[in-house]
C-alpha positions in Angstrom: 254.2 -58.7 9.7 250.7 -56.9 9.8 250.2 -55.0 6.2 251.0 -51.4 6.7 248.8 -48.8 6.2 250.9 -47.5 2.6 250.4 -51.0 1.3 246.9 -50.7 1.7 246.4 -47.7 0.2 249.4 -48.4 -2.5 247.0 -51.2 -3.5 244.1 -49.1 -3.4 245.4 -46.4 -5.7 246.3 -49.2 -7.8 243.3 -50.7 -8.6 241.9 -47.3 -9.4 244.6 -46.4 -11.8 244.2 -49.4 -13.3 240.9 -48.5 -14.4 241.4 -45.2 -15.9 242.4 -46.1 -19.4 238.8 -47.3 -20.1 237.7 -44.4 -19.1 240.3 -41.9 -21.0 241.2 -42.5 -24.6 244.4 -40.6 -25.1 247.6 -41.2 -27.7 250.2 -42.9 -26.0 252.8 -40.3 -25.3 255.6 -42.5 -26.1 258.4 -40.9 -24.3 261.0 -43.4 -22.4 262.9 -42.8 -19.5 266.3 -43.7 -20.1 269.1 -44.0 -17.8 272.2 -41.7 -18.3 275.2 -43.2 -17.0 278.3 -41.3 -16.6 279.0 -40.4 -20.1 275.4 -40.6 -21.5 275.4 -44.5 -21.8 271.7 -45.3 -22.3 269.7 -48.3 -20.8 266.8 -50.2 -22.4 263.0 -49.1 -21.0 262.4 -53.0 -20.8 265.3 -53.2 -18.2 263.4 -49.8 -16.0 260.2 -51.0 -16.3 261.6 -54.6 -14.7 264.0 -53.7 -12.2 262.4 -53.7 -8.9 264.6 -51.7 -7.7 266.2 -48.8 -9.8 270.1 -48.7 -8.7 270.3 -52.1 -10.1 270.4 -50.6 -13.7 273.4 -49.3 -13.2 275.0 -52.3 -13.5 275.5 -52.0 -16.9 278.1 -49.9 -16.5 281.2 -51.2 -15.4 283.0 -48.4 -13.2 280.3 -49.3 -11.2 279.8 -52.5 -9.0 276.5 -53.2 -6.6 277.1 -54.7 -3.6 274.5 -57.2 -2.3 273.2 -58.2 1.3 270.0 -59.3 0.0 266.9 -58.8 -1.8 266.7 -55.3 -1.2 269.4 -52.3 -0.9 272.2 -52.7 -3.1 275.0 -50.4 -2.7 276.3 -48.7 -5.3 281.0 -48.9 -5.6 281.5 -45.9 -8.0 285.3 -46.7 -9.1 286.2 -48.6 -5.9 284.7 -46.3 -3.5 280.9 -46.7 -2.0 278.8 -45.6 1.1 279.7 -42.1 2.7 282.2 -41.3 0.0 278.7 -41.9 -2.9 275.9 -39.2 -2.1 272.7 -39.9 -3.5 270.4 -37.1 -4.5 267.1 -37.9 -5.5 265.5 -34.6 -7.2 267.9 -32.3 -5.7 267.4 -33.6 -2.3 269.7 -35.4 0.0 268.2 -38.9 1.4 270.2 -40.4 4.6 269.8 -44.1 5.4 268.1 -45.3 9.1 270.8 -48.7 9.1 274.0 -48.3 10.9 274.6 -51.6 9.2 273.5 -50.2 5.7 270.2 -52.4 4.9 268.8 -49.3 3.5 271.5 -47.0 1.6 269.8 -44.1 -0.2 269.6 -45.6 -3.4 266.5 -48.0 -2.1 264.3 -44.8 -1.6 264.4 -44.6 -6.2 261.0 -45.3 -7.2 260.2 -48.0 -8.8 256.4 -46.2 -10.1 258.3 -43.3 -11.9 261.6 -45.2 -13.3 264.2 -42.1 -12.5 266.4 -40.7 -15.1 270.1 -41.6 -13.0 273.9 -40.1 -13.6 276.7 -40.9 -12.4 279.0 -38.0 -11.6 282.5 -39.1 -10.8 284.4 -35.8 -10.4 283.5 -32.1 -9.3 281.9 -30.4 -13.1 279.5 -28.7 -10.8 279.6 -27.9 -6.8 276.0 -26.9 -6.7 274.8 -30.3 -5.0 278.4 -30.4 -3.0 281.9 -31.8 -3.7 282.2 -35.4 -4.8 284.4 -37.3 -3.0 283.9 -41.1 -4.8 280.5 -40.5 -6.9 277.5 -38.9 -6.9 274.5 -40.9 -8.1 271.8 -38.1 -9.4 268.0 -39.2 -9.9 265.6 -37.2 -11.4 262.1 -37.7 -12.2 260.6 -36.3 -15.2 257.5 -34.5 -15.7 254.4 -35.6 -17.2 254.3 -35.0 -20.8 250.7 -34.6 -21.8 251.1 -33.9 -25.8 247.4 -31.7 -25.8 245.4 -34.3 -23.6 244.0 -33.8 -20.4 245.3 -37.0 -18.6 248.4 -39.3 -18.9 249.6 -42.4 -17.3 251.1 -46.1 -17.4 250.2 -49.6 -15.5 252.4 -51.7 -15.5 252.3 -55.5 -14.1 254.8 -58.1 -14.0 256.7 -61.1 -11.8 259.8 -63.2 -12.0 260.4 -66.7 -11.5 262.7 -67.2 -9.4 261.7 -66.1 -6.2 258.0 -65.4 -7.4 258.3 -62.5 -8.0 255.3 -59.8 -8.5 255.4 -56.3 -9.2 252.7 -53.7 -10.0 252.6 -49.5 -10.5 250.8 -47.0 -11.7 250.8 -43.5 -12.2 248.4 -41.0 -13.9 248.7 -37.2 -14.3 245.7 -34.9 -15.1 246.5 -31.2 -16.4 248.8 -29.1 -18.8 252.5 -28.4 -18.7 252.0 -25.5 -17.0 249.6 -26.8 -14.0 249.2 -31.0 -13.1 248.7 -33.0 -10.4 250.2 -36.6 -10.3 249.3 -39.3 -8.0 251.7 -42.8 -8.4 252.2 -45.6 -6.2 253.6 -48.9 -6.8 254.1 -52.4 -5.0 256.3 -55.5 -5.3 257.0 -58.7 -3.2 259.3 -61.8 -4.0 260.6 -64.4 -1.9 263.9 -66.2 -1.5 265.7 -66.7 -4.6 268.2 -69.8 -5.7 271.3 -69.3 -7.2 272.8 -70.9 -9.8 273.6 -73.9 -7.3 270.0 -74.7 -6.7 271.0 -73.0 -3.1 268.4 -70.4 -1.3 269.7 -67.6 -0.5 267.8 -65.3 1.8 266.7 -62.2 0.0 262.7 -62.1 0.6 261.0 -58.7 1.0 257.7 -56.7 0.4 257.9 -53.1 -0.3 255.3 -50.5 -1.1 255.2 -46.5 -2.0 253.1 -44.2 -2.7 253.8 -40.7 -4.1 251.7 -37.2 -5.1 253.5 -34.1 -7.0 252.0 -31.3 -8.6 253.6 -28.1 -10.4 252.2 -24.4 -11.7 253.9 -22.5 -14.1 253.0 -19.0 -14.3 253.0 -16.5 -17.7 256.0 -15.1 -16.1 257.7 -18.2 -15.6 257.8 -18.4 -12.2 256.7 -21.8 -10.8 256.0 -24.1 -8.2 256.8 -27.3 -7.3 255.7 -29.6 -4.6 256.2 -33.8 -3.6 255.2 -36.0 -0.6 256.0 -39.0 -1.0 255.9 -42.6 1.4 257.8 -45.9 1.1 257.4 -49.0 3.6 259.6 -52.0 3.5 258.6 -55.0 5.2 260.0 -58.5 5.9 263.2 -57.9 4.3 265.7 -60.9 5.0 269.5 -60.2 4.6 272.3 -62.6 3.7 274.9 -60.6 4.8 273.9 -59.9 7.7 272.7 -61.0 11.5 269.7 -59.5 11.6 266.7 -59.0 9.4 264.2 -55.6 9.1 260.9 -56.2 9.4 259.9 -52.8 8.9 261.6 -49.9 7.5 259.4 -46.4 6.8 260.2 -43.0 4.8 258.4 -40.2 4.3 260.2 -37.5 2.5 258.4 -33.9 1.3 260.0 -31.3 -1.1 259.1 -27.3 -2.1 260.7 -25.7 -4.9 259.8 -22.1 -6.2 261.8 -20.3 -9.1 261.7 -17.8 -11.6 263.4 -16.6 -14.4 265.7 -13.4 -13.5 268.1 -11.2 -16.3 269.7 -13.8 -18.1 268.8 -17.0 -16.4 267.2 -18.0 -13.4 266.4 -18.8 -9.5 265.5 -21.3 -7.9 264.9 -22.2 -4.1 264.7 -25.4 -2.7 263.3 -27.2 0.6 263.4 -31.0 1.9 262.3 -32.9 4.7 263.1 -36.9 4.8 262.5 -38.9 7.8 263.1 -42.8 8.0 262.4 -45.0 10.7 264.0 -48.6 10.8 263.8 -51.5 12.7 266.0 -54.6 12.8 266.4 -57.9 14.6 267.7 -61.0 15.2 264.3 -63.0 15.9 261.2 -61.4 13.5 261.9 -63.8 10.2 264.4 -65.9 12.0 264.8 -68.6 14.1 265.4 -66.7 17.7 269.1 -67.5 19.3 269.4 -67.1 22.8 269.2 -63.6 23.0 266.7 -61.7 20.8 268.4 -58.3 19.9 266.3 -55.3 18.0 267.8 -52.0 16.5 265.5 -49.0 16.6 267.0 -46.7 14.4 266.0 -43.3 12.7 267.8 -40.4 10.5 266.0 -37.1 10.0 266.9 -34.6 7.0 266.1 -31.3 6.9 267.2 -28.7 4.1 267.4 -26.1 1.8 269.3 -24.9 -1.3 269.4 -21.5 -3.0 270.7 -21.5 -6.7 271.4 -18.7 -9.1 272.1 -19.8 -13.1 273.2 -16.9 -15.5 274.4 -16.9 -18.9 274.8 -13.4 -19.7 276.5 -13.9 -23.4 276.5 -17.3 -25.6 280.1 -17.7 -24.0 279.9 -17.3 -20.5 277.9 -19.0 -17.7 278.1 -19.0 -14.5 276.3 -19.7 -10.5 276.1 -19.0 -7.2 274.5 -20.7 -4.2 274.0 -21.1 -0.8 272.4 -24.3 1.3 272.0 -25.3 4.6 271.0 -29.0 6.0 270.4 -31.1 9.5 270.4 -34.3 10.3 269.5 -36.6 13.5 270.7 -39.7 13.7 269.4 -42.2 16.7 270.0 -46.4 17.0 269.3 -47.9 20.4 270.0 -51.9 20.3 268.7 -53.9 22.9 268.3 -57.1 24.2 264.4 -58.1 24.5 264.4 -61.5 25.6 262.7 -60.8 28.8 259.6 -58.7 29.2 261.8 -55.8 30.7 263.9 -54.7 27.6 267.2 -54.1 28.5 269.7 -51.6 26.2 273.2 -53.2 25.3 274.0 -49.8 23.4 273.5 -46.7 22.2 275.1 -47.4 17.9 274.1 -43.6 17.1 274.1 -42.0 20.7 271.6 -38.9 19.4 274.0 -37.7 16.8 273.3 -34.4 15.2 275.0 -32.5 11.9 274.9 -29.4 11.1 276.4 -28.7 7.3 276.3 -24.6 5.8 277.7 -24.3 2.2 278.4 -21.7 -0.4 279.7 -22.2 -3.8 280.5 -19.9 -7.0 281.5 -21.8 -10.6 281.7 -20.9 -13.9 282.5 -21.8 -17.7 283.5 -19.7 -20.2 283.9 -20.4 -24.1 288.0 -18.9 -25.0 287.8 -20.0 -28.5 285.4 -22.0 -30.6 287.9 -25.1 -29.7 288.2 -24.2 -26.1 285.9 -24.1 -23.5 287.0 -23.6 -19.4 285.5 -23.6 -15.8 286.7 -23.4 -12.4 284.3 -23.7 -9.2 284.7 -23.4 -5.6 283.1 -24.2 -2.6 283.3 -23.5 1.5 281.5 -25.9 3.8 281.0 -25.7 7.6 279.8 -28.7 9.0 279.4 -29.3 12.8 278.4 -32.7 14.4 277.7 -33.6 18.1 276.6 -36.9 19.8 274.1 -35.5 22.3 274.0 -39.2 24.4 277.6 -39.6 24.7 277.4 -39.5 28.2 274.4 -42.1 28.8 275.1 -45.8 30.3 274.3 -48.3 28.5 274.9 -51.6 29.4 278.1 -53.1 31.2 277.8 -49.2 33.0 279.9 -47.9 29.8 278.7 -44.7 28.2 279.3 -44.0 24.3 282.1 -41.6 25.7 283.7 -44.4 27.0 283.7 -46.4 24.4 285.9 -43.5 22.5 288.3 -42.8 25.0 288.9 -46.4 25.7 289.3 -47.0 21.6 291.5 -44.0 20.5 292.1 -41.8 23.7 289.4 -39.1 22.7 287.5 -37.3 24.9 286.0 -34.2 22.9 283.5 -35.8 20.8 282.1 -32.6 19.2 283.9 -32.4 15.6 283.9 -28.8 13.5 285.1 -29.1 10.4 285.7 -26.2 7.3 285.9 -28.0 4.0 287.4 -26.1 1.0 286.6 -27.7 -2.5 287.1 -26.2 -6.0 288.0 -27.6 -9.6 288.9 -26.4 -12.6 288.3 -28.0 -16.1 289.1 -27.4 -20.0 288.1 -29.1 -22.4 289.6 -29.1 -26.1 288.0 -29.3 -29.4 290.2 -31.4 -32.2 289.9 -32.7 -35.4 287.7 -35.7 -36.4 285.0 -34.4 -34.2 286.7 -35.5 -31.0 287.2 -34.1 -27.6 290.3 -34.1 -25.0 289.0 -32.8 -21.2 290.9 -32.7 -18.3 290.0 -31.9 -14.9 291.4 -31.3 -11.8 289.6 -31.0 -8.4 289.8 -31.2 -5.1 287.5 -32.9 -2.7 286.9 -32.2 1.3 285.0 -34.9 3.0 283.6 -35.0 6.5 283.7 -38.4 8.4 280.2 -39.9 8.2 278.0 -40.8 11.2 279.2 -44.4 11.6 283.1 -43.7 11.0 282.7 -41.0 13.6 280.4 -42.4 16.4 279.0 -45.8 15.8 279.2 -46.8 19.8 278.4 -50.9 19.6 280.0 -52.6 22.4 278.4 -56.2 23.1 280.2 -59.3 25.2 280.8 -60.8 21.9 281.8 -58.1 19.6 282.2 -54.2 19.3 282.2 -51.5 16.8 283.3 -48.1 17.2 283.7 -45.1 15.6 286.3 -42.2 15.8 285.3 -38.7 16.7 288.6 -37.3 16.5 288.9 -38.6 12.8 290.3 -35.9 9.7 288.8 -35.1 6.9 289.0 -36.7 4.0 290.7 -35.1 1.3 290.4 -36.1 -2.4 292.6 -34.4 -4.9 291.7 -35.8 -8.2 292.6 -35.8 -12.1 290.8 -36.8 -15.0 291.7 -36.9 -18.6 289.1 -38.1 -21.4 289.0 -38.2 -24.9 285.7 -38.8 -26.3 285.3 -38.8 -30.5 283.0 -40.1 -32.6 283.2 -41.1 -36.8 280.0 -42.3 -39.1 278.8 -45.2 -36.9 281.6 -45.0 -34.3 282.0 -43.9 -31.2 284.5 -43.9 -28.8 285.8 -42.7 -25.2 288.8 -43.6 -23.2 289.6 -42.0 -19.9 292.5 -42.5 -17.4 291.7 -40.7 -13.6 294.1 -40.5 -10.0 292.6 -39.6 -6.8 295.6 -39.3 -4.5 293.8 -38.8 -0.8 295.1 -37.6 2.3 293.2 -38.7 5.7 291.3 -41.4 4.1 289.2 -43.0 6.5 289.9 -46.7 6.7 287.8 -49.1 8.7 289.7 -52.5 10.2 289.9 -55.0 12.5 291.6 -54.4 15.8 290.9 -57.8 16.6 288.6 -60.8 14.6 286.2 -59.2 17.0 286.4 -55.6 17.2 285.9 -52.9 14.4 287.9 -49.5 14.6 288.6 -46.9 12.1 291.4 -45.0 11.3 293.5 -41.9 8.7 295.6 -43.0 6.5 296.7 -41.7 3.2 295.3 -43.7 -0.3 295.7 -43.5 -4.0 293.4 -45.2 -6.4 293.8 -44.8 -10.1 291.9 -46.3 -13.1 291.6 -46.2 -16.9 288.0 -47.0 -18.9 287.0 -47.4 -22.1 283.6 -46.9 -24.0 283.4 -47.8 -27.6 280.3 -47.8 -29.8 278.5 -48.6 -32.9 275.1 -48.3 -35.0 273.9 -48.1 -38.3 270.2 -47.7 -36.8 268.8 -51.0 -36.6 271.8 -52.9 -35.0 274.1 -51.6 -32.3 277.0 -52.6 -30.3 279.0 -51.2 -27.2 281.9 -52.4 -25.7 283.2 -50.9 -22.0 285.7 -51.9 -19.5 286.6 -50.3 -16.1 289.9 -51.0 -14.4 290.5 -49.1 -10.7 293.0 -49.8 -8.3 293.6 -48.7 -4.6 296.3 -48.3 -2.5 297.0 -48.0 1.2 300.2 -45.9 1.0 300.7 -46.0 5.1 301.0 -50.0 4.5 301.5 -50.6 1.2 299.1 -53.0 0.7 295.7 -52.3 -0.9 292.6 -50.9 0.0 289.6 -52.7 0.5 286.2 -53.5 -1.4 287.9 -52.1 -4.8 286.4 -54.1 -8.1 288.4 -56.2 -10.4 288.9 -55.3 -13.7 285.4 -55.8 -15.5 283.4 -56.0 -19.0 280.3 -55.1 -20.5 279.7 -55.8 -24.3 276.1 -55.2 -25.5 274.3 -56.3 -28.8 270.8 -54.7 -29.8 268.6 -54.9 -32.3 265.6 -52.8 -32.8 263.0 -52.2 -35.1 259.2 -50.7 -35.6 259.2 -50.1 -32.0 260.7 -53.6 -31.3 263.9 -54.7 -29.4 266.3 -57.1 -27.8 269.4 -56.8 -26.5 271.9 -59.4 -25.4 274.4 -58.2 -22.5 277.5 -60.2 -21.5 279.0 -59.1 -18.1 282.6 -60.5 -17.4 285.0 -59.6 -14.1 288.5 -60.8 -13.5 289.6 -62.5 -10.5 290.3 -60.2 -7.6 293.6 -61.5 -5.1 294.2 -58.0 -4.0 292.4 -57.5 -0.7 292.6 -56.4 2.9 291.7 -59.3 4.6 292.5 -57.4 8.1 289.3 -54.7 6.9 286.6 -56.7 8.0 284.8 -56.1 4.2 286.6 -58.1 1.7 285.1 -61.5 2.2 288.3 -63.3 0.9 289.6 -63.3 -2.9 286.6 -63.8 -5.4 287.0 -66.0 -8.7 286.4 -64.2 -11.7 282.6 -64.8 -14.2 280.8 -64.3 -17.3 277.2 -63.4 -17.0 274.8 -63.5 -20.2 271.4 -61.9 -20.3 268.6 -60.9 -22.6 265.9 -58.6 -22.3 263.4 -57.0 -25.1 260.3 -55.2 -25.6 257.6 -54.9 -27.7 254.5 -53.3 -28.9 251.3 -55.4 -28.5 248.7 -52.6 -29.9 248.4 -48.9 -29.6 248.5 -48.1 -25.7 249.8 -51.7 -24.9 253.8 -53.2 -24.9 254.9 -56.5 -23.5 258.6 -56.4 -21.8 260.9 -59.3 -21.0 264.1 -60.0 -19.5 266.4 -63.6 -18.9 268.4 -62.9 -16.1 271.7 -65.3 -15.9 270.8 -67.3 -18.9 273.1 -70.1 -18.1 272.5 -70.7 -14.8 275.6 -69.4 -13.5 276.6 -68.8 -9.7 278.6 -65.9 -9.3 279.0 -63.3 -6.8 280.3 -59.7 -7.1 283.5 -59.2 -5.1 282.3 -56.1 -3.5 278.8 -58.1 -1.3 278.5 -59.2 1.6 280.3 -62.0 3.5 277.1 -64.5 3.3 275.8 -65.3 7.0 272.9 -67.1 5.9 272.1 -70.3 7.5 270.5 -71.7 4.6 274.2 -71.9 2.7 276.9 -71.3 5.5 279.6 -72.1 3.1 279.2 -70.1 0.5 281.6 -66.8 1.0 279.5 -63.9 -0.4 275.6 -63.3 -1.4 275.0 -65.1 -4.4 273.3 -63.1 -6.9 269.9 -64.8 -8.4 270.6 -68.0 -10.4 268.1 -67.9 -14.6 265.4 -66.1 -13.6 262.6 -64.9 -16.1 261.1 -61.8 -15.5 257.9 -59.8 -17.8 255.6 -57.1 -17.5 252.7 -55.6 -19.3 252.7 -51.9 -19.7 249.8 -50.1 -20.4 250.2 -46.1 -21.6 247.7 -43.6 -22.3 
């Protein structure tokens, strides 16, 4: 592929940041991003500043599983559920992926320049970003801190063995807290990987971004925020999957204004994200007989109103109001011959139009007892404006629905009503008991209600007369801590009504359906320090149910482990991290997403980081130290030519990977 013009320009900025710490002589500002998982679980900076891709920190926790097609996009599973049911808001803003196939979910749009502070919400303790149905993975990007100087920033470059890696990102900031301007851009490139076999696995990709923020702060306290941002992916190859994308683009802007007002504040907030995405069957390939292309793209627009007031020491409360739209369009065609010819119209001009309000608030009873309750209307209306266009074979995406399920309206209105409520319980011994109740109203998602494939091999289509979904959950958690201890277990239900299950008519043909679920789970967090040493010790334990057929739902984790050991000292640390899963048997071979039973694995890594002088630290990681091959149950059925045998994506057999950071 020809470089793009953000790679250029990513590599530009690059050089020039790279040069600024000659020409600046500031203190290091020493604040690290760390990663808040769930419950406030931290990550290592040597793991952020590594991970070429964000979301794949979150493996350390295991009530969360990544699923893997390639190099690029892994999906987050947040307690057995992934995809439509896990939103994914980066800075407040809702991101859509371009893929009906799911090569870019939202989490590959994290930045990899400005390593994003993430949380992983499992039930609703706030409505103010909407209701969560399975997860909600929330990035946020921190200011620059400037301590008193003028200017502030990091370089960082590293690579990896296995797959030659190479990674390199910048960012500097000149100003104050109350007025900066930030400029950051980063690139990174690797080829196909082995596994622990010795096997490629096809997983190659280039990707490049480039992003500019600023902010004001006035006396008052009113402020201003602003972003633009761009991302290009190029020559990604996919294991799991048919086709490769050779080029996928996003631009995404954001506005926010605020203010204080009484006793809290305001806040208004706008987004635009558009991606374009392209994928085929012949770029990075060997072409088959027929050379098929997906153009694809998703277009976001939005806008969020928030009041926050806390009008005694006991009482807080919101209210807000948002409105969003989203285009979705994917054409495949066959281009074989000079005269393109379209097989199908996958998102027939789909459009969504989603209007929420929500109020929620949590008031302090007792000093032992503290309580909230929110709840939340949305209206969303969706419409596929193409329904009615031939494609090929003379059948129109209307068709294709009425021939499936009997539907003929394809115009869907749905009014979703969401609310918890919560209390949580002060005891003895400086522990905790919570428990939360909520329910949950999901819309069908853009694939489940109107994918429209229909080839002479295969098809894939979506329902537009499916329910909403409707999660009704509860949660209890005890959380407690003792000198050096600490300690959390939790037990959680999510009976749901309407769930939307995807299957297999035939081996062939993909259809989805209602039908009502349960999954349940139980975790377990435990903890220790005395300051220089630390240990932590958390298991995750989810299992679904299709009640219709009593048998169980698909893609749902087996039980796993994470036990960590750290050491750290003057600024120095390693940490040794042992990853274990149980076999999974329970499956739903007729889905089309289990790929078979998985065996279970243990998984040993290392990783540490150090200071090399003032403005200068050296970071290192061993991925799979003994060379295991292991999948996660929840990737992709592997269709890679390379290794046709092998039944899912094999993650990345030892691989070393280091970086030198450089902060002033």
């Amino acid at each position: 592929m020809k470089e793009g013009v953000c790679t250029s320009c990513a590599k530009m900025v690059l050089i020039g940041l790279a040069g600024l710490p000659t020409l600046v002589s500031a203190q290091t500002s020493g604040d690290d991003l760390v990663i808040r998982v769930t419950e406030g679980r931290a990550g290592d900076n040597a793991t952020a500043v590594l991970a070429s891709e964000p979301v794949n920190r979150l493996a350390s926790d295991p009530s969360v599983s990544l699923s893997r097609m390639g190099g690029r996009g892994l999906e987050p599973v947040v307690r057995g559920q992934s995809q439509e049911r896990v939103d994914v808001l980066l800075d407040g803003i809702r991101v859509e992926g371009a893929c009906p196939n799911r090569m870019d979910p939202p989490t590959s749009r994290l930045s990899s320049a400005l390593v994003p502070v993430l949380e992983i919400r499992t039930t609703n303790r706030t409505l103010r970003w909407g209701p969560v149905a399975g997860g909600q993975v929330i990035a946020t990007t921190a200011d620059p801190q400037f301590d008193g100087n003028a200017t502030t920033g990091q370089v960082t470059v590293g690579g990896s063995d296995n797959g030659n890696g190479k990674l390199v990102n910048a960012a500097a900031a000149v100003g104050s807290e109350e007025a900066w301007l930030r400029l950051s851009g980063g690139y990174d490139e690797a080829d196909d990987y082995e596994d622990g076999d010795g096997n490629k696995v096809r997983s190659a990709y280039e990707n490049a971004e480039g992003r500019a923020d600023a902010a004001w702060t006035a006396e008052s306290g009113f402020y201003i925020k602003s972003m633009v941002s761009r991302q290009e992916e190029s020559d990604v190859k996919y294991a799991g999957s048919g086709m490769d994308a050779p080029q996928t683009d996003t631009d995404i802007y954001r506005m926010e204004i605020g203010s204080p007002v009484a006793m809290g504040e305001w806040s208004l907030l706008a987004w635009q994200a558009d991606v374009d995405h392209i994928m085929d069957n012949f770029s990075l390939r060997p072409a088959g007989m027929m050379k098929m292309q997906t153009d694809s793209i998703t277009e976001t627009r939005g806008l969020r109103f928030i009041l926050d007031q806390s009008p005694s020491g006991s009482t807080d409360w919101a209210i807000g109001a948002d409105v969003e739209t989203n285009d979705w369009d994917a054409t495949l065609s066959n281009v074989t011959n000079p005269m393109p010819m379209t097989v199908s119209f996958m998102w027939p001009g789909v459009e969504r139009e989603r209007a929420g309000i929500f109020a929620e608030g949590f008031r302090r009873l007792a000093r032992d007892l503290k309580v909230g309750a929110g709840l939340r209307y949305d209206r969303v209306e969706m419409d596929a404006t193409k329904a009615d266009t031939v494609a090929s074979m003379g059948m129109t995406p209307a068709m294709l629905y009425q021939s499936a399920y009997g539907t003929t309206d394809v115009k869907s209105e749905d009014n979703n009503v969401s609310g918890f409520v919560t209390g949580e319980w002060r005891l003895p011994q400086n522990q905790a008991l919570t428990l939360t109740g909520s329910r949950s109203v999901r819309s069908p998602g853009v694939t489940e209600r109107y994918l429209a494939r229909n080839t002479m091999n295969d098809s894939w289509i979506g329902n537009p007369g499916l329910d909403t979904e409707k999660h009704h959950k509860l949660e209890l958690a005890l959380s407690g801590s003792k000198d050096q201890w600490s300690w959390k277990p939790a037990v959680w239900v999510d009976q749901v009504d309407d769930f939307v299950l995807r299957y297999k008519e035939t081996p062939a043909d993909t259809r989805y359906q209602n039908i009502d679920a349960r999954l349940l789970g139980a975790e377990m967090t435990v903890g220790w320090t005395n300051g220089t040493w630390s240990s932590s010790s958390a298991l995750a334990s989810v299992r679904g149910e299709n009640r219709d057929d009593n048998k169980p739902l698909p893609q749902i984790p087996p039980v796993q482990f994470v036990q960590t050991l750290a050491w750290q000292s003057m600024g120095h640390s390693i940490e040794a991290q042992w990853h274990l899963a149980r076999r999974q048997d329970r499956i739903d071979p007729e889905s089309g997403l289990d790929a078979g039973t998985s065996p279970g694995y243990g998984v040993f890594n290392l990783s540490g980081s150090h200071p090399l002088m003032a403005h200068l630290s050296f970071n290192w990681a061993v991925d799979n130290l003994f060379d295991n091959t292991w999948a996660p149950h929840v990737s992709r059925a592997n269709t890679d030519p390379f290794n046709p045998d092998a039944v899912r994506v094999n993650e990345p057999g030892r691989t070393l990977r280091a970086a030198l950071t450089a902060r002033w």
